[in-house]
N, C-alpha and C positions, 0 to 999 in steps of 0.2 A: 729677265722680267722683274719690275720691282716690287717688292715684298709689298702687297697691304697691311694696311694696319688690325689688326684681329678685332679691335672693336667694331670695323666696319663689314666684318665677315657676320659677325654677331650681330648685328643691325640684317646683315640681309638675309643670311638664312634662319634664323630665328625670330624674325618677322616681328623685331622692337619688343624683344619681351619685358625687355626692363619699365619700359613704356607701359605696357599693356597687363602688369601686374601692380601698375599706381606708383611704380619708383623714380623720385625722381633725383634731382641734383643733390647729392650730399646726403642721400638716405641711402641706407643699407637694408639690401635685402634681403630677408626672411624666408619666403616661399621660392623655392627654385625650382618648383615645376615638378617635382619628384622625391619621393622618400624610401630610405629604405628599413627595415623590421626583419630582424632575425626570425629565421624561423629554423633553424636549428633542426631541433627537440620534434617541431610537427613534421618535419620532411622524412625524420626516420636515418638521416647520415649521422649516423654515431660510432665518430673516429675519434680518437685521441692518439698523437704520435708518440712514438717510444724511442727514448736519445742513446745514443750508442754509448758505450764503453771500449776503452784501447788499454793498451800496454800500460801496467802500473806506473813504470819508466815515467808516463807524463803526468802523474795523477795531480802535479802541483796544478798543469792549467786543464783538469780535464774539462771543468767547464767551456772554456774556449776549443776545444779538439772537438765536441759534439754539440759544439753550436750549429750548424746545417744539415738538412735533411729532409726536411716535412715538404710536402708538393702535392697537388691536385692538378690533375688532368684529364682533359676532358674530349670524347668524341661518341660515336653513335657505332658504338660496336655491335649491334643487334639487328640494323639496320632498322628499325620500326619507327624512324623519325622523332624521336626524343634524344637529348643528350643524356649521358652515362659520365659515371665521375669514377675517378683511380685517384686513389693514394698511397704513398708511398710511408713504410716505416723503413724504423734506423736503428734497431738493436737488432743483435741477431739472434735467432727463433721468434723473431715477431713477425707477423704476418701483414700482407698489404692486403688493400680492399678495394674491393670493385663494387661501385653502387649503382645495380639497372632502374634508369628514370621509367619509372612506371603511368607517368604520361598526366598525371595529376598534383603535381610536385610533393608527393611523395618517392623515396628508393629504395630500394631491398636489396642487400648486401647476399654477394653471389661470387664473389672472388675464390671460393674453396672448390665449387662445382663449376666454373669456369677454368680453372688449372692455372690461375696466377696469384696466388693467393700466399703461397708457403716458398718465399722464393729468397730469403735470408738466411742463408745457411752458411756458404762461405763467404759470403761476405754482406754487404749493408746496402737497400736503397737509397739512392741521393737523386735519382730522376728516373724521368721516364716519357715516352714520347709513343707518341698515336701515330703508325703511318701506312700507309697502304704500297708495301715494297715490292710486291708483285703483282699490284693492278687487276685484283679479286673481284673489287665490291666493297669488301670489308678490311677495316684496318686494323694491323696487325700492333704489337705493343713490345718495344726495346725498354727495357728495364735498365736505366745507367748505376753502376751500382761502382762500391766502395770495396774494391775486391772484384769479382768478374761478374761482368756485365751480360744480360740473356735475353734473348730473342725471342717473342711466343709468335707463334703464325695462329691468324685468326682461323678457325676452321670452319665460319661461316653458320654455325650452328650454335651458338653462344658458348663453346668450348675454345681450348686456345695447347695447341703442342708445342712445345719449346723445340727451337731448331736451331740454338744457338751454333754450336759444333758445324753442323752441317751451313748453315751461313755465313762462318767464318771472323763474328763478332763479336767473339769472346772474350773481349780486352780486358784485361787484368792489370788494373789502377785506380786513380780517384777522381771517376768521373761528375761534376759537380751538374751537368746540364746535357742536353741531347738536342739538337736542332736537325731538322730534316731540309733538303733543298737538291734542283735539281741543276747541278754546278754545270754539268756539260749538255743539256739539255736533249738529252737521250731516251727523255720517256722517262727513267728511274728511280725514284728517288733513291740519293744519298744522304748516310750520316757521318754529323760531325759530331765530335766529344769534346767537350772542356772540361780540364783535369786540371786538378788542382797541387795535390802533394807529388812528391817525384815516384814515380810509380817502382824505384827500387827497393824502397821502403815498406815492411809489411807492420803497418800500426799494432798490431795483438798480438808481436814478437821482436820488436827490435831488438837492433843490435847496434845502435846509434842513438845518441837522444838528436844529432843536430839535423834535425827533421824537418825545421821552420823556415821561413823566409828569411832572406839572408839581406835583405835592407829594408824600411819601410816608405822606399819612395820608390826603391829601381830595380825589385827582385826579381831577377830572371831564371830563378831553380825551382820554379815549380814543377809540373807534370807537363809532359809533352801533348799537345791536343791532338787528335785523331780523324783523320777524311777516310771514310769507307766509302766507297764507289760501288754501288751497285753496276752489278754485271750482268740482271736482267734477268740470270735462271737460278735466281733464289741464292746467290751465294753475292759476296762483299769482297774488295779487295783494298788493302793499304795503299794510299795513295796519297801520304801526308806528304810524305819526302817531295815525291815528284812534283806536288802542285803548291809547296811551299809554304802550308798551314799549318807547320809544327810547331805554336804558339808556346814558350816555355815561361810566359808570365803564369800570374797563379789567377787561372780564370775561371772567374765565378758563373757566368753566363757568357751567352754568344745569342748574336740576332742575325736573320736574313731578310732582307730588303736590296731589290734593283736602287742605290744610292744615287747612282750616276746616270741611271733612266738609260741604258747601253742596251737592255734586251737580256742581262745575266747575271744572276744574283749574286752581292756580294757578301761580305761576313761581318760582323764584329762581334770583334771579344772584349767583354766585360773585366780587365784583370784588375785582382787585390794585388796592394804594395807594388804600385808603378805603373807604365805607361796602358792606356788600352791600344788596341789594335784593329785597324777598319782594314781589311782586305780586298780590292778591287779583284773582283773576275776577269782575268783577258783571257775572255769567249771559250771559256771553260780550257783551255790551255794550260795553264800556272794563274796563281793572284800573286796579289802586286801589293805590298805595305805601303798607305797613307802615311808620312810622317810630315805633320807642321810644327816648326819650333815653336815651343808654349802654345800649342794647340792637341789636336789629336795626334795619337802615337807617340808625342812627347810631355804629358801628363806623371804626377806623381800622387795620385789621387787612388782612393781604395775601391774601383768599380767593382760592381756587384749585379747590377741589371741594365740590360737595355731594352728599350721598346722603340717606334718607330709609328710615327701619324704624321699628315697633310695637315698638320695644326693652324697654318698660316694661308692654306687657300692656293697656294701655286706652283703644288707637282713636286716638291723638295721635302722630303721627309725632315724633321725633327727628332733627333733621336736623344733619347733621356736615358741618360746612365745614373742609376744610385750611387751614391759615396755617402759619406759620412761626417756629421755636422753634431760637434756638443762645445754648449756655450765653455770656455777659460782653456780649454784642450785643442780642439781642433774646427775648423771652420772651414774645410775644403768647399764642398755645397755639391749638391747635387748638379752633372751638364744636360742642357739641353742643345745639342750640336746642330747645326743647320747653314747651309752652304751659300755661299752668297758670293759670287765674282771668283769664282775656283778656291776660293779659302772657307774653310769651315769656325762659323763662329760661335762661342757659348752664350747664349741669349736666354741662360738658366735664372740669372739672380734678376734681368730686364722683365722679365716672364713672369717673376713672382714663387719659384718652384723650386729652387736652390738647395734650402733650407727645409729639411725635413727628418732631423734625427739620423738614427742608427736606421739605413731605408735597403732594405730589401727589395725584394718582388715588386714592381709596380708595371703599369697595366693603362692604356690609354683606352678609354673606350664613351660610345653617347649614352648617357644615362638619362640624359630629359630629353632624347630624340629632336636637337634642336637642329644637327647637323655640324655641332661641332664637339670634339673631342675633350672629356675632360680627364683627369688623369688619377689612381689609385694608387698607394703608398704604401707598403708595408713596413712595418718599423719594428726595433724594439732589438737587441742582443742577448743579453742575459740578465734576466730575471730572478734577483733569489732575494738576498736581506734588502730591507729598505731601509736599511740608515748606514749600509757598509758597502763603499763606492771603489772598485776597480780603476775609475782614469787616471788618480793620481800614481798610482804604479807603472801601469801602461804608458806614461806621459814620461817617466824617471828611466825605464824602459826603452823608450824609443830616440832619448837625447842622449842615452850614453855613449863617448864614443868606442869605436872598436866594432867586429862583426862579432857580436854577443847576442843577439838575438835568434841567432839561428841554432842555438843552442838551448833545449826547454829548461836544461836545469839554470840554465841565468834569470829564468823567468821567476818574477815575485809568486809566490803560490795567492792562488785563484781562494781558496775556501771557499764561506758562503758569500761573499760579496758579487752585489751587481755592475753590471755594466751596460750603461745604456737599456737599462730595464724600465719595464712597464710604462711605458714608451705610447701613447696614441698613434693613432693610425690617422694619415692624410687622405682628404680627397681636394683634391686640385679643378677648381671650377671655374670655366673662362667668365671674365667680370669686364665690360669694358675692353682695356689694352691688356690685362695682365689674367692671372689664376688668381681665385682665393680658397684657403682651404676652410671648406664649409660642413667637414666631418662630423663636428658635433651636432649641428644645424639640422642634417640631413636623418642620422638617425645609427651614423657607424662609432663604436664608442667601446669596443673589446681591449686591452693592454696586453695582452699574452703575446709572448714573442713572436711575430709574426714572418713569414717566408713566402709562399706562394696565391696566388692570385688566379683565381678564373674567372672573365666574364662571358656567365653563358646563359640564354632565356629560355630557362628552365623547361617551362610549360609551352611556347611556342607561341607566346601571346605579343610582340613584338618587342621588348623588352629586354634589357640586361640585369638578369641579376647577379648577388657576387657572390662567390666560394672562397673561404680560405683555409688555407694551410697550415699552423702553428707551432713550434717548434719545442718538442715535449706539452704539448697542447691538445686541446680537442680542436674539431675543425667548426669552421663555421662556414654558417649561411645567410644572407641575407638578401628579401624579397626586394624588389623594385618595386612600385607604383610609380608611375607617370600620370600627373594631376593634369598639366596643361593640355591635354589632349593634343599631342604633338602626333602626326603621322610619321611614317617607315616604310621602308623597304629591306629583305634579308635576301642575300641571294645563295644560292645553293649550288658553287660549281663543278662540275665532271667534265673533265679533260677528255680531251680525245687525242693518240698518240700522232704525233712524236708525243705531244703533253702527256705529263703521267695522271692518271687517273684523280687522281689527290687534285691535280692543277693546284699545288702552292707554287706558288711566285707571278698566277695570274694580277696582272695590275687594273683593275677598276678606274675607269674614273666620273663619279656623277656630279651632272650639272643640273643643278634646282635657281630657277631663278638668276640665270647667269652668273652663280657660283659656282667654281667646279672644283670637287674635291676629289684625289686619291687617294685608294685603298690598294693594298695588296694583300694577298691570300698568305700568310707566313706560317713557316715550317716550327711552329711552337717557340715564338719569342716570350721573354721575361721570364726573369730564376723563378724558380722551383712551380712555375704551371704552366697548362696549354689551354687556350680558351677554346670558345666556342668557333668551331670551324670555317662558319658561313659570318659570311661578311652583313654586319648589320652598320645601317648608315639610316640616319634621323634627317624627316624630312622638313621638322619644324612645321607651318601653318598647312604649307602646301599639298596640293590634293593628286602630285603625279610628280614622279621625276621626268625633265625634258630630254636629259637625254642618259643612257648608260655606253659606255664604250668598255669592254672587252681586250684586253691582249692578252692570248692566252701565252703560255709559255713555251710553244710553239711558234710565237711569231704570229699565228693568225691574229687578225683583229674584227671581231665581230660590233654593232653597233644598235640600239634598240632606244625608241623614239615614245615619248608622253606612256611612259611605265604607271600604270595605277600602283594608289598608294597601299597599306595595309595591305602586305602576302608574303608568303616565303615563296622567291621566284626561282624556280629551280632550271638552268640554262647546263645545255649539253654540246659542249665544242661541236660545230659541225666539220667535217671532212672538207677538202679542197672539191 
């Protein structure tokens, strides 16, 4: 199928806006149809994260060793039809927080009396994921942590028991990220882990300093990733070996998206210092590594996120991986991957999206409900003097020859200097052919080191608004308005088995206007957040979707014809 051109997707599901807000040839546009306004302080989420501390041993780079950690995640653990927000901290005896959305955007922090609160002890949060592994109602909450990782079972009463022992998913490493999916399509869901350092290694007692990557284009000594298979009566089983996902890059995040549109979901992993890695699912069997020379899987690039949209209008995901971009140092750019005649191609820098700093967390989602996707950036590394600059070390550092780097005491000591600090935050807005980033415009404008990313509508009012994460930061918020009076639709799906209750990896596809765009349900894409569950898709002018099609992850394909607009549509797999 040949790719359109995105301006003309933007002409037809967004029904000429550029037109119809007075822009014409050669002008640049001002109002984009929505703003956003912190609100913080009125909502009541008052987080500030707390950065961990390791072994004296490295205190030249400790800034760099407790650069990640901060994360917000997001689902409806109460079941009362509002979303709820988790965060995660990073020092130990610090506590994480659970904020229940009290249905007016404001939240009240209840993490102490929900039993997930105090969970730093022997070691640090670095994620955490919302999943319903036993197909309750309610979903339950894996804490990926820096040291051993814990399982709380939702108990359907706004309480939460840890059963990590008894589930079997106790892993003792450095889990960077948590994705849920349901690899063998059994009804279950399963987790994966991306790990980062080598998990022989205990940070807050070595016994080694060379603890680091061991090249900065091709390291393959990271932490070994991890496939839990659920077995359906509440316990997990290792089944990394057998199905071939023991990723030993240093990976920062993992996504799942059907790539290959086969019916079974695949992987990627986001790795720092060298290649990523996309994993085909054969039919839940073993996956299978993509490698294209100077393409995917043969990459020397610092991935750190991926995410995954129908950006282009025809069924083929685009998937955007963070890397890292500072002008006289380094200029890799941010990919945006997209497959075209069995080769996948980087159509990051064509896109307009490349180039976005020290980038984190980012986040694809419709902010002005026009029906197309525009995209969120988190930036920023470390933040301290502003007139005393890390790169040139880092840069002396990284061209010396020899394997020296895997060594911290080679490393220039860190002090107070920044790196890639105070940093702005992107938002990538489709323009035409390409994105512009219209962050200050819009009204997003915070520098604190940024990590994780939610887009969730808050109050229920059709809308995305955004959460984030910061890294030794407080968290933030920021409300949406939507000016152009764009319609929507959100849908709200439950599985019925074989599909697991959750239905992630259902694939949507709506047609507005003889546009038709795909969505899938995903098992918590992008570093350090999970967004809002239900799948929200902007209708732009129009006053109905014509058509919605369903594939659940069972294989059923259900289908629903002139959807009115404005509702949360909540659809329940029907039986054979």
């Amino acid at each position: 199928m040949q790719v359109k051109p995105l301006s003309k997707m933007l002409l037809a599901v967004s029904a000429l806006l550029i037109t119809a807000t007075g822009c014409g040839a050669g002008q640049s546009r001002t109002d984009f149809g929505f703003s956003l306004k912190e609100t913080t302080q009125a909502s009541g989420v008052k987080f500030t994260h707390s950065k961990p501390t390791f072994d004296p041993k490295v205190a030249n780079i400790m800034p760099w060793m407790a650069s990640t950690g901060a994360g917000v995640f997001t689902a409806d653990y109460d079941g009362d039809g509002f979303m709820d927000l988790y965060f995660v901290n990073s020092a130990k005896g610090s506590k994480n927080a659970l904020f229940r959305n009290n249905g007016d955007g404001t939240f009240t922090e209840t993490a102490e009396s929900a039993g997930i609160a105090d969970v730093n002890k022997d070691g640090i949060s670095e994620a955490a994921v919302w999943f319903d592994y036993d197909n309750s109602g309610y979903p339950s909450l894996f804490v990926g942590s820096w040291g051993k990782s814990r399982l709380f079972h939702n108990n359907g009463n706004g309480t939460f028991t840890e059963v990590t022992d008894q589930a079997g998913v106790g892993y003792k490493g450095y889990v960077n990220k948590a994705i849920v999916l349901d690899y063998n399509k059994d009804g279950n869901l399963d987790l994966y882990l991306s790990c980062y350092f080598h998990e022989k290694n205990d940070l807050w007692n070595l016994t080694t300093t060379k603890i680091m990557h061991n090249d900065f284009e091709r390291a393959r000594n990271g932490g070994r990733n991890v496939l839990y298979r659920n077995n359906g009566d509440g316990t997990f089983t290792d089944v990394t070996a057998e199905l071939g996902v023991g990723d030993t890059g240093w990976t920062l995040a993992s996504g799942t998206w059907d790539v290959n549109n086969d019916g079974w979901p695949d992987i990627y992993n986001a790795n720092d210092f060298g290649p990523d890695t996309l994993y085909l699912n054969e039919k839940g069997k073993k996956f299978t590594a993509v490698v294209q020379p100077r393409g995917i899987g043969d990459d020397t690039f610092k991935g750190m996120n991926v995410d995954f949209a129908d950006i282009f209008h025809d069924g083929r995901p685009a998937m955007y991986v963070s890397n890292v971009s500072k002008s006289q140092y380094i200029l890799e750019g941010n990919q945006l991957w997209h497959e075209k005649d069995g080769q996948f191609i980087d159509r990051g820098k064509e896109m307009g999206v490349n180039l976005a700093g020290f980038s984190w967390g980012a986040r694809f989602m419709d902010l002005d409900n026009s029906g197309n996707s525009s995209l969120v950036v988190q930036t920023g590394f470390v933040s301290a003097s502003k007139k005393k600059d890390y790169w040139f070390d880092l840069g002396t550092l990284a061209t010396t020859p020899g394997n020296i780097v895997e060594d911290t005491k080679n490393w220039p000591a860190f002090a107070d200097k920044s790196l890639s600090g105070y940093e702005n935050k992107f938002l990538f807005y489709p323009q035409g052919n390409k994105f512009t980033d219209i962050a200050a415009q819009v009204g997003l404008d915070f520098v604190e080191d940024g990590r994780g990313i939610s887009a969730v509508d808050i109050r229920n009012q059709g809308k995305l608004d955004l959460v984030f994460a910061n890294q030794g930061g407080p968290a933030r918020v920021y409300e949406n308005t939507v000016t152009d009076q764009h319609n929507w639709i959100k849908l709200d799906l439950t599985g019925t088995a074989p599909s697991s209750r959750d239905a992630v990896g259902a694939r949507v596809t709506f047609e507005v206007n003889g546009v038709e765009t795909v969505m899938e349900k995903d098992g918590a894409n992008s570093f350090g957040g999970q967004s809002d569950p239900r799948l929200h898709f902007g209708l732009g002018k129009a006053d109905k979707v014509d058509k919605i099609t369903v594939r659940w992850p069972s294989g059923r394909v259900e289908q629903f014809q002139d959807v009115p607009k404005n509702q949360i549509l909540r659809l329940t797999e029907k039986k054979d």
